[in-house]
N, C-alpha and C positions, 0 to 999 in steps of 0.2 A: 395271719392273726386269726383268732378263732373267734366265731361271734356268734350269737343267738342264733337259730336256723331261722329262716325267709318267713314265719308264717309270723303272723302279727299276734299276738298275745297280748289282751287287755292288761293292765296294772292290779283289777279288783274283781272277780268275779261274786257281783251283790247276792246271786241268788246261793252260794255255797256259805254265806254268813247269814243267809235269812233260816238255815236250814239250820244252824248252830241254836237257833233260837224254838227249834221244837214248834208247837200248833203256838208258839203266840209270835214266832217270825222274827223280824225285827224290834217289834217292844219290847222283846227279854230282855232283862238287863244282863244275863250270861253274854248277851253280844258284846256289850258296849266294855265287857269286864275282858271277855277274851280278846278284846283289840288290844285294850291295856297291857295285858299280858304279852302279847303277843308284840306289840311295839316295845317293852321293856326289854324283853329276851333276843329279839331279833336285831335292836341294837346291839347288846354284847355278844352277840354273834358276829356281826359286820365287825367289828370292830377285833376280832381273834381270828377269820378268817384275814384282816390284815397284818397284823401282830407275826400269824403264823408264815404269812406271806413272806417278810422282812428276814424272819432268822429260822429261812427254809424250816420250819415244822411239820412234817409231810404227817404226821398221827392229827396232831391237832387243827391242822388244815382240814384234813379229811374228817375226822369228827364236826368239827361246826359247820363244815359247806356240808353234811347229810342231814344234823340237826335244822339248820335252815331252811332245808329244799323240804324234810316231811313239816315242820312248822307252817312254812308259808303255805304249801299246798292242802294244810288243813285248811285255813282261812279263805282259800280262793286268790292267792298272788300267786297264779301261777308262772307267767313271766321271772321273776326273782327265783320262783322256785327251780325254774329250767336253767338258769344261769348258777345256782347253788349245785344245780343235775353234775353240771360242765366241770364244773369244779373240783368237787368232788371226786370226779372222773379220773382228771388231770393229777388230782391229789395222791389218788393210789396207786398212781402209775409214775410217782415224783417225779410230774414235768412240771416244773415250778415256771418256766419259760409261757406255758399254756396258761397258766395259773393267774402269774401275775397279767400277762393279755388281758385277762378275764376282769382283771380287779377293776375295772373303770367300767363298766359296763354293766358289773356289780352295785358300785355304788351308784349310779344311774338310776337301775333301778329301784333297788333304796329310798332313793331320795325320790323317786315318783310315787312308788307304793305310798309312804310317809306323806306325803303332800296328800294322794288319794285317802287313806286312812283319818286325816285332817279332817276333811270336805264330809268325808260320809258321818263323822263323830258329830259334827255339826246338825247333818240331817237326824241323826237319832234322838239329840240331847229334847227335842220336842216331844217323840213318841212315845222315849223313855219317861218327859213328865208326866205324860195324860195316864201313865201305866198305875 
């Protein structure tokens, strides 16, 4: 089975979204707007990277595991982003075998980024008031 390599990858890297935020950091509200965006899209990405899983889609697989992997690594998921790497990978080379491996490990992540994504929306929705 193929799984993430050994080295620990956080779920959020803060200071790659403080950066999105230019000299005003994390009060920008471009932060709080590209999470949004970025949780809307990346959903329907998860969600066609399994689609295409199901009825071998080896284009469409490949298209949204690379949309996702440079998506997430704008933000700082990089974790998500390496397993969208994997996939992709797997994608172009139609090992659907590799692929589907991948998909639990996918949503995994997913589902911790989205939980961390949660947490941090919370610590902004203050800085963003005082803005």
């Amino acid at each position: 089975m193929t799984t993430l390599n050994d080295k620990k990858t956080s779920v959020l890297d803060e200071s790659t979204l403080t950066s999105l935020g230019g000299t005003s950091g994390l009060a920008s509200p471009l932060v709080k707007r590209v999470i949004t965006l970025y949780r809307q899209e990346a959903t329907k990405l998860v969600h066609g990277i399994e689609n295409a899983c199901k009825s071998d889609d080896q284009e469409a697989l490949s298209r949204s595991a690379h949309t996702l992997k440079s998506s997430s690594a704008s933000i700082g998921a990089y974790a998500l982003a390496q397993v969208a790497k994997q996939i992709e990978h797997f994608a172009r080379q139609a090992s659907f075998t590799e692929v589907k491996a991948l998909l639990a490990q996918l949503l995994s992540e997913f589902t911790r980024l989205m939980d961390e994504l949660n947490f941090f929306e919370q610590k902004l929705t203050p800085i963003n008031d005082l803005a």
